[in-house]
N, C-alpha and C positions, 0 to 999 in steps of 0.2 A: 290867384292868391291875393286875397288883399293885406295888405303890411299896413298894421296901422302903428301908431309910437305909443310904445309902451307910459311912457310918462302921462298920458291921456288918460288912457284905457283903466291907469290905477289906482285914480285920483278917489275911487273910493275906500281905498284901502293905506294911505297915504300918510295919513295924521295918526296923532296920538288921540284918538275918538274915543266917545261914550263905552264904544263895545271893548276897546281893550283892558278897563275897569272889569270887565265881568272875564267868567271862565270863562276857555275857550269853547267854545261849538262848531265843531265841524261842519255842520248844517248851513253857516251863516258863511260858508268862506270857500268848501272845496270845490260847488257848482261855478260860483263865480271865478273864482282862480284859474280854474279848468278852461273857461268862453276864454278870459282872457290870454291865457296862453296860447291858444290856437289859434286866437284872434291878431296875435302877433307877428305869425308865420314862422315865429322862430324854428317850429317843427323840421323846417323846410331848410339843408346847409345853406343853399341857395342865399338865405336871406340872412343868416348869422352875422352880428357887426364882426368887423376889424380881419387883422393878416391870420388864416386860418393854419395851424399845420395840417400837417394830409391829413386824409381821410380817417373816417371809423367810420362802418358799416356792419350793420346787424341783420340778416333776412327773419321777420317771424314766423314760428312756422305755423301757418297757416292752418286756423283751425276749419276745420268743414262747417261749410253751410248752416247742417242740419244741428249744429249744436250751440250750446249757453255755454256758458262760463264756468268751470269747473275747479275746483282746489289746485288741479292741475297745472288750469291756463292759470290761475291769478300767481300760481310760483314763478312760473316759467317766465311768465311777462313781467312780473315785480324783478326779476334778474337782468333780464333785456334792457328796461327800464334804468336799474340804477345806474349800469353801467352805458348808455346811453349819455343820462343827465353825469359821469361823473365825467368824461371823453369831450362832452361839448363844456362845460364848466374847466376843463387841461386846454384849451383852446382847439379841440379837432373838428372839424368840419364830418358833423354825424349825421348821420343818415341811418333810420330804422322802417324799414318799409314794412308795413302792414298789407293784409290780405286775407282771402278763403282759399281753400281746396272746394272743389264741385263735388268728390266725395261719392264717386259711383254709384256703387249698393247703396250706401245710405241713405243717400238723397234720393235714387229711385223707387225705395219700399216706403220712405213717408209720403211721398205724393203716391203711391201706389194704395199706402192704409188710406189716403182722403178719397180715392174713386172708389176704394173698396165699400165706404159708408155711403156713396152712391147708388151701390149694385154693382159698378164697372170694372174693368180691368183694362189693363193699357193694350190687351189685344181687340174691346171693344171699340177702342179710339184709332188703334192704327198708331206707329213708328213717329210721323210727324205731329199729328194730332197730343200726344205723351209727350212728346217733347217740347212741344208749345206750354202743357202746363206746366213740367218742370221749369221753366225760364218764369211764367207767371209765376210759380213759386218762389224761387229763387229773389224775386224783383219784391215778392213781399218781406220776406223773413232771412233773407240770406247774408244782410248785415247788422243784424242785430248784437253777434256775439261782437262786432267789432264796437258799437255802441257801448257794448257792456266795458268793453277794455277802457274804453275812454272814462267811466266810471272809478276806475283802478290810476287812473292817473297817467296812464299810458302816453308817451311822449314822441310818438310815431308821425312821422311825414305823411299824413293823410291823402295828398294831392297826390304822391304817388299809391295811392291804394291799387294791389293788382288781384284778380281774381283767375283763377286756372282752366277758365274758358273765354278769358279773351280772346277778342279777333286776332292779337300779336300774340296771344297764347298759343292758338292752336296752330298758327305760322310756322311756333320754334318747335313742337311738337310733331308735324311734320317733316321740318328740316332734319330734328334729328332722327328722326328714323328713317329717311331718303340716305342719310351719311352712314347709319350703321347698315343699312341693306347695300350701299355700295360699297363697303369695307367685306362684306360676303359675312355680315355678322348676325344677319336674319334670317330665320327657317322657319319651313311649315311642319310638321311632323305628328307622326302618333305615339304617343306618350303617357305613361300610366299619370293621371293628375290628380290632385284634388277638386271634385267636383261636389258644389253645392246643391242637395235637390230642391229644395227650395227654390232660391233665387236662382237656379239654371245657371249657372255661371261658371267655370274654372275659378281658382284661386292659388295663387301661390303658398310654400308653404310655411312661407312670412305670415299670411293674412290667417293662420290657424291658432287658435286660443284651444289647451289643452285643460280637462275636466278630468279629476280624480274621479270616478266611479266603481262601484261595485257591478261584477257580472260575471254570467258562467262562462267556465271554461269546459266544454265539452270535448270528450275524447271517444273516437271514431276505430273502428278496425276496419283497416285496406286488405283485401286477400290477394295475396302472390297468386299469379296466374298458374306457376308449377303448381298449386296447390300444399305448399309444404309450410302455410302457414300465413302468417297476416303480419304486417305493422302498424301498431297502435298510432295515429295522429293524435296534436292537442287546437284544436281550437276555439276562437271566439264570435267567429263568422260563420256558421255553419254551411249559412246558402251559397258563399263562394266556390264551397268541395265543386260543383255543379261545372267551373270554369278551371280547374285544377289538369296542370299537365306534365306532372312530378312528383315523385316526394324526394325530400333532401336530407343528407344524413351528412355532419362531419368529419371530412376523412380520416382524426385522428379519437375519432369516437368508436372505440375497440367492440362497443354494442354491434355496430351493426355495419363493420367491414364486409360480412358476408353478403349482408345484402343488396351492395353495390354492384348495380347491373340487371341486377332482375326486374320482372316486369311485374305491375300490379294493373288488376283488371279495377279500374274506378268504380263502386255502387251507384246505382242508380240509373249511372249513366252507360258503363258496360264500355267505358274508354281503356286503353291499353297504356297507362304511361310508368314513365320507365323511376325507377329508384337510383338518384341519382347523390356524388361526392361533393360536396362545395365548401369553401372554408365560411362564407358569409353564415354560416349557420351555427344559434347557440345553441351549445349541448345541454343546458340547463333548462332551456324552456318547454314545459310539456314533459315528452317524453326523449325528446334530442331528435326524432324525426317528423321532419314538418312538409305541410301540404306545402306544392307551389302553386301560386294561382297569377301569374306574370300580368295579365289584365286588372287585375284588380287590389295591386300591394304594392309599396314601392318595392321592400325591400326583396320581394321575387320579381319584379320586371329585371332587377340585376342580375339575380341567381338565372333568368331564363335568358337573357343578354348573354351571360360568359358561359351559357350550357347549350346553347343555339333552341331553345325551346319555345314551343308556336304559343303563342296567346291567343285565348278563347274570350271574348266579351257575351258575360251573363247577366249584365244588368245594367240597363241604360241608361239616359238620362232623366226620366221621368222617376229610378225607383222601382224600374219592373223589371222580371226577369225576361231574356232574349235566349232564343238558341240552344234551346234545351227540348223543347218538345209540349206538345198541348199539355200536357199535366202539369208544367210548371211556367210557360210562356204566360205573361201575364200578369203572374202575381206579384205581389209587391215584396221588397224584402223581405217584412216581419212573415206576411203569409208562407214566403218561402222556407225561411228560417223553420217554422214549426213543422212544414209539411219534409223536411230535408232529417230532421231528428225523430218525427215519426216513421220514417222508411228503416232507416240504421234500427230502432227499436223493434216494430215486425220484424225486419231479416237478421235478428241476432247480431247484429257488426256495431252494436248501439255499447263501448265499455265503461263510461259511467261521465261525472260532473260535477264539478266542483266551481265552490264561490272563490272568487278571486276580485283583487283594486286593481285596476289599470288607469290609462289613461287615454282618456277619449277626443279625437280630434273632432271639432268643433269650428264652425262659420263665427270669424270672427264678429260680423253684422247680425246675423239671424240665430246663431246660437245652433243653432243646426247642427245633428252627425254627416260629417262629410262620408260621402263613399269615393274612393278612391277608383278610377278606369281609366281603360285604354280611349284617348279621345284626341282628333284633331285638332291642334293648338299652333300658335306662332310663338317663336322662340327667338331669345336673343342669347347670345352663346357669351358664354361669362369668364372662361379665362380670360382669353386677351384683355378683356374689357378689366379684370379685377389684380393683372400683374403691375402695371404701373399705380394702383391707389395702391398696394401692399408696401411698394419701392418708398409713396410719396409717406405715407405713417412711418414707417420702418426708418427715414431719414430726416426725421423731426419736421416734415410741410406742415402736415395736420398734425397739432398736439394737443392730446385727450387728458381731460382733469373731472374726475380723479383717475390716476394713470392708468389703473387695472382696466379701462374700458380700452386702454390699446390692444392688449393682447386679446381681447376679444372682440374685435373689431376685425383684429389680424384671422385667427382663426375663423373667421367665417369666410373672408373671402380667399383666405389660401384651400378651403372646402368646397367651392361657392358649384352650385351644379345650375343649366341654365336656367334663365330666367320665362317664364310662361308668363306673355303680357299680353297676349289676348284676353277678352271676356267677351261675355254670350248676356250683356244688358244692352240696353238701350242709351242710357246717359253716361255721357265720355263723351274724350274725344274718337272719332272713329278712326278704324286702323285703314290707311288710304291704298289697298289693294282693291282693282277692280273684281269683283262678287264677295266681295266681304263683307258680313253683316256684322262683325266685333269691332266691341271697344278696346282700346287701352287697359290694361292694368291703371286705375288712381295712379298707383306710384310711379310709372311710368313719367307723365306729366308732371308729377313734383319732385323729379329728381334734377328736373329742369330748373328747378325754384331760384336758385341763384343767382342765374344770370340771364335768362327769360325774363323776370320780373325787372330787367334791366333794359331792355328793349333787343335781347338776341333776339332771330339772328340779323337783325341789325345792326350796325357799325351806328351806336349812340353816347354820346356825352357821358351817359351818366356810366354804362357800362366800362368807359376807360376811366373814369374818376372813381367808381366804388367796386370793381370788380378786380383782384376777390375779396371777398367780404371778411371781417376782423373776426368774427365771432359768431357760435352760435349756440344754444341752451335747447336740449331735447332728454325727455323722456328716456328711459333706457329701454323699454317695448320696442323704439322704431329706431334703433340703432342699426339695423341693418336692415328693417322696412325704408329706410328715408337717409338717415347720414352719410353712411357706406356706398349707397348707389350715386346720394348728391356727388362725393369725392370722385368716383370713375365716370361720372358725366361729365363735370366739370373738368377733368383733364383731357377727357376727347373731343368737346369741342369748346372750349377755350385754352389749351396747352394749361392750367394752370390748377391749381386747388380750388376750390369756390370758397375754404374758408381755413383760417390762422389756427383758431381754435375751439374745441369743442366740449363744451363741459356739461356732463351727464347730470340734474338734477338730482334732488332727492326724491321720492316716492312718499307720498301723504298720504298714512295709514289712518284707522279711527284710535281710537287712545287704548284700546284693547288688543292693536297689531290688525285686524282685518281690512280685507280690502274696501277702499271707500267706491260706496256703487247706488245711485239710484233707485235703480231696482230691486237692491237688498235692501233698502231702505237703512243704508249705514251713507249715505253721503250729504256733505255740507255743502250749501249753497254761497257762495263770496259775494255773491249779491246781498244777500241777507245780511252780510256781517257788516259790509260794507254800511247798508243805510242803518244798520242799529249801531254802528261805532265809527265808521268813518272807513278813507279810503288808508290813511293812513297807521292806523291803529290795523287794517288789515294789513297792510303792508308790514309794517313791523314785527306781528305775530308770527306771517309766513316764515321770516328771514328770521328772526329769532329763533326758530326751532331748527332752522336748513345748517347743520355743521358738518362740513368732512364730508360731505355726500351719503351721510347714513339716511336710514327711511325715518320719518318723522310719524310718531305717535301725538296724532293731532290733540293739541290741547288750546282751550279757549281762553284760560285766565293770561296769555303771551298776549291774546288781542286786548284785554281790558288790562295789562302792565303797558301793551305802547299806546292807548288810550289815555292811558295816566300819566306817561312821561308828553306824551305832545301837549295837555295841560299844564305837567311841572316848567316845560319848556318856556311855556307865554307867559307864567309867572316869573319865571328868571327873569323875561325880557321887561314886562311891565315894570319889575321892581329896579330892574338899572334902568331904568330909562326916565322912569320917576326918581328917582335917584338921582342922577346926573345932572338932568333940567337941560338946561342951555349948554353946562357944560362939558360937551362928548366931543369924544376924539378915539373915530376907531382905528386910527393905523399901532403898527406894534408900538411901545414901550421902545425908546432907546437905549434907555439906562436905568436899572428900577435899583431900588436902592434897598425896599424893603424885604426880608427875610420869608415869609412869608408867601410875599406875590414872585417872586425869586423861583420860588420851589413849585409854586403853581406851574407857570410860565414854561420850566423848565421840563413838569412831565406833562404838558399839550403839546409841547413840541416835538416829544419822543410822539406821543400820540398821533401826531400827524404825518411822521415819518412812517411809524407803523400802520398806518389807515391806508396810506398811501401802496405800500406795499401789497397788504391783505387785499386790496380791491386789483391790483396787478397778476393775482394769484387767484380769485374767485372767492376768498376765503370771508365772504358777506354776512355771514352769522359770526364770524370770532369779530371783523372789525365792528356792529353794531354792538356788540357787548361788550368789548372793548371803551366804544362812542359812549355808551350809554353810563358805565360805573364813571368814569372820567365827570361826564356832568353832572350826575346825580349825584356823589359822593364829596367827588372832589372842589369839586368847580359848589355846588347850591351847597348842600352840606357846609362843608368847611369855609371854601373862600369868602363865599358869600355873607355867611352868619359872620365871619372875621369884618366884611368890610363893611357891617352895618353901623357902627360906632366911628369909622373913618371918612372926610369929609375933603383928602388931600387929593390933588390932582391927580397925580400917581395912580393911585386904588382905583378912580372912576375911570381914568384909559386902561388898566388893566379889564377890568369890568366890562368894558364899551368892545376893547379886542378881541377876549376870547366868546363875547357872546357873538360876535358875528364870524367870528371864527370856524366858532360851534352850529352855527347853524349852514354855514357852506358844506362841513361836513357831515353834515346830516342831511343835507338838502337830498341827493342819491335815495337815499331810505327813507324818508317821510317829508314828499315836496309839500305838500299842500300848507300845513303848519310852518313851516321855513319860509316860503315865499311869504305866507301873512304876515311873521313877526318883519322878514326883511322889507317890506314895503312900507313899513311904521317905523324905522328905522329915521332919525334925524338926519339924512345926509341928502346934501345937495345933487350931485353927479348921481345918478341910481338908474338901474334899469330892473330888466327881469332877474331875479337871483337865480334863475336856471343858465344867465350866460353870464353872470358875472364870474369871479374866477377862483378856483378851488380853492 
């Protein structure tokens, strides 16, 4: 790190120069502002002037590799952000460590689409060969979305940059899963999972995004083997009947008391299974009695669990069907499917079909219908692991804002069933059992994020100065893909919390309520907005719209309103400043006399009391509009038109104080414009306004 002195580095921004005459332009100020900042080290606690109080510590959460900067990131990190700059401006010794996730799936299917417009595939190159080009990848593109942040004004300790396949990554990575396998908290097992055919892989059933679709519900008749009649099934899967070793009726389902116990001979297949009682079963769905198929559905791997019923695996990982016989060995689902409703329709057992909406489980990566089977996986066992993070929420450790994310937070893991952290890719870190060719679950590794990125499991500095960390700002999606396991990671191998508090963003809809996406061609680029308006005019739109944690129906005129106040801003400052001349004096007012500046004075100071507050609370949208009428109104409006005909000393220290008042607290919500007007500031002592003092 080179520390260079600020007082150097700012001397082009310093004077009352040619450019403060003209509007502002963001163009002319926030690349340079930006060099210089970083150039300072102040990033770094390490180098912060004077006696710090303890720590503040933020982890960000690491966006993948394989992505840009999304509505998303530029909230999440404008939040990190302000309260960063507002903790190091309170005099704490802050630390925000930036980083990637490696990003499993994701990052294996774009280096996988580039050998695909080769011809290739990662089976043509071979395990090491594939993974030599994911690192070339990686080494091309895999910081750019951090680049991008630094665009947004992001005020992150770069020096500590950490990525979730470091060599001391993959260290704590190992560690802890050496400590939960010696806790007896690791197993191999066969388990009905979600599995991707596509990308070959398990996934948990965190990693599954649900799809409202329409589709048939086909209904089936089973013949009793006495022959004294049939029970109708309903289903959506047809080709599973194939792997079916039950049907279930519930016991307090007066329909079909009788037929509990009796045997139905299977179609097709000419199997003997039996009609069986279970509560797990709804009497509303279908007809009230349902296929079991224990291999291939969660919610019958349980019904066959508490019925002692064998599972049959009919369809593998490829897609095709197994263990059925040449006429259906082979084929692939959909083939299956038609070839399994044409039989039932010859043999008359075919009773009809109906359109129905459900919802379709879906690869969170590839989009893909997950099929659900019996498959060998590694397991980590989740109660023990999830009773102490229930104790540590439940007793105010971690406190969720806005609160409602507690009780669901809670409810998941007093639910929590194990965790299946194996995968069937190639990029991860790998699971260190001898003949094992799996990775990790991603999440896995960044549940580590806290205090990995710290130097576990090393005994390091920063680790006892910044762990556990103050804060942290996530998505409601990975609330229990990511914060929930951080917390039970964190108290099993650091005894302690990883963080104070966690506050659930808002959700950035398009201005119509839909989801902002890419691919639907409904999503905003913050880059974009960024170089047509500035970093801070995006800053201010995001947080403008974020109140109370509701979703935000994105609108653009917030970007071109904090566009127009960062310009009314450097006109306030221009005109006291010309105004004043020689004579400025920014400490408070000791005694004002006037009526007027009295009453001014009097609501910035409620103002600051209350600013002070809202930022202690998260409450970043009520304080910026709070900030914002206060100077627009009160302060340029009124004060200001008042003290243009006044010439007494008085009026121009009022003038001098709350204009640098006013821009300490704003500095949090739009640095880039603060730091300009603060460095044309007439005062001798001066540093960065990002460490001077709230």
């Amino acid at each position: 790190m080179i520390f260079v002195n600020p007082r150097v580095i700012c001397n082009w921004c310093r004077s009352m120069n040619s450019d403060f005459l003209k509007p502002y332009n963001f163009k002319d100020n926030e690349e340079k502002i930006y060099w210089d900042w970083e150039r300072s080290g102040f990033f770094n606690p390490d180098n912060l002037p004077g006696d710090r109080k303890e720590p503040y510590t933020i982890m960000i959460a690491p966006p993948n590799i394989t992505g840009s900067l999304h509505m998303g990131h530029a909230l999440e990190n404008t939040i990190s952000d302000i309260l960063v700059r507002y903790y190091r401006m309170k005099g704490y010794k802050t630390l925000w460590v930036p980083g990637t996730d490696h990003a499993g799936i994701a990052t294996q299917n774009v280096v996988e689409k580039q050998l695909k417009e080769e011809r290739l595939s990662r089976h043509d190159l071979g395990r090491d060969k594939f993974l030599e080009k994911v690192w070339e990848w990686k080494e091309k593109y895999g910081d750019i979305i951090l680049n991008q942040l630094k665009k947004l004004g992001a005020s992150c300790d770069w020096s500590r940059t950490r990525f979730t396949m470091d060599e001391n990554y993959q260290e704590a990575v190992k560690e802890a899963f050496k400590k939960y396998y010696d806790k007896g908290l690791i197993y191999q097992g066969e388990r009905v999972i979600n599995w991707c055919i596509k990308d070959q892989t398990a996934l948990s059933d965190l990693e599954l995004e649900y799809t409202e679709e329409k589709s048939l519900l086909w209904y089936f008749r089973y013949p009793l083997k006495d022959k004294s009649g049939h029970v109708v099934v309903a289903t959506t899967r047809p080709e599973t009947m194939l792997g079916d070793t039950a049907v279930a009726v519930n016991p307090k389902d007066d329909r079909y008391k009788r037929f509990i116990g009796k045997i139905i001979i299977l179609p097709i297949v000419n199997r003997e299974i039996p009609i069986i009682a279970d509560q797990g079963v709804d009497r509303e769905f279908g007809t009230g009695a349902v296929k079991v198929t224990p291999a291939h559905d969660m919610a019958d791997s349980e019904i066959a669990e508490r019925n002692q019923l064998p599972f049959i695996k009919v369809i593998n990982e490829k897609g095709e069907i197994i263990n059925v016989g040449v006429e259906f060995d082979n084929l692939s689902v959909s083939e299956a499917r038609e070839k399994v409703i044409g039989k039932f329709k010859d043999s008359g057992l075919f009773e009809k079909e109906e359109e129905i909406v459900h919802n379709i489980a879906k690869c969170y990566r590839c989009n893909s219908t997950i099929e659900p089977m019996l498959s060998k996986q590694w397991f980590l066992k989740m109660k023990p692991l999830a009773q102490p993070a229930i104790e540590a929420i439940r007793n105010g450790k971690v406190k969720y804002s806005p609160e409602r994310w507690k009780d669901i937070a809670l409810n998941w893991l007093e639910n929590v069933k194990d965790w299946c952290i194996s995968r069937q890719i190639w990029w991860g870190h790998p699971i260190p059992i001898e003949g094992s060719n799996d990775t990790f679950d991603t999440w896995f590794s960044s549940a580590l994020w806290p205090f990995a990125t710290l130097g576990w499991p090393e005994k390091t500095k920063d680790l006892d100065n910044f762990y556990p960390t103050s804060f942290i700002t996530s998505a409601r999606e990975i609330i229990h893909l990511w914060i929930s396991r951080m917390i039970f990671s964190g108290l099993s191998f650091m005894d302690k919390v990883p963080f104070e508090n966690v506050f659930i963003h808002s959700t950035i809809l398009t201005k119509d309520g839909k989801r902002m996406s890419k691919s639907l061609g409904t999503g905003i680029d913050p880059l974009e907005l960024i170089e047509k308006h500035g970093a801070d005019a995006t800053r201010f739109g995001l947080i403008w719209q974020s109140m109370g944690g509701q979703d935000i129906h994105w609108a653009e005129e917030h970007i071109l309103a904090g566009k127009k106040f960062a310009n009314k801003l450097w006109n306030i400052a221009r005109f006291i400043l010309t105004k004043v001349g020689d004579d400025f004096d920014f400490s408070k007012p000791k005694k004002i006399d006037d009526a007027t500046a009295k009453e001014l004075i009097k609501k910035f100071e409620k103002l600051l009391e209350r600013s002070e507050k809202q930022m202690e609370i998260y409450e970043f949208g009520q304080a910026l509009h709070d900030i914002y009428e206060f100077i627009w109104h009160e302060f340029a409006d009124k004060y200001i038109e008042y003290s243009k005909n006044k010439e007494d000393k008085e009026t121009k220290q009022v003038l001098c104080y709350v204009l640098e008042k006013s821009i300490k607290l704003l500095h949090p919500f739009i640095p880039f414009v603060t730091e300009a007007i603060y460095q044309r500031l007439p005062k001798k002592e001066k540093e960065f306004l990002m460490i001077e003092e709230w």
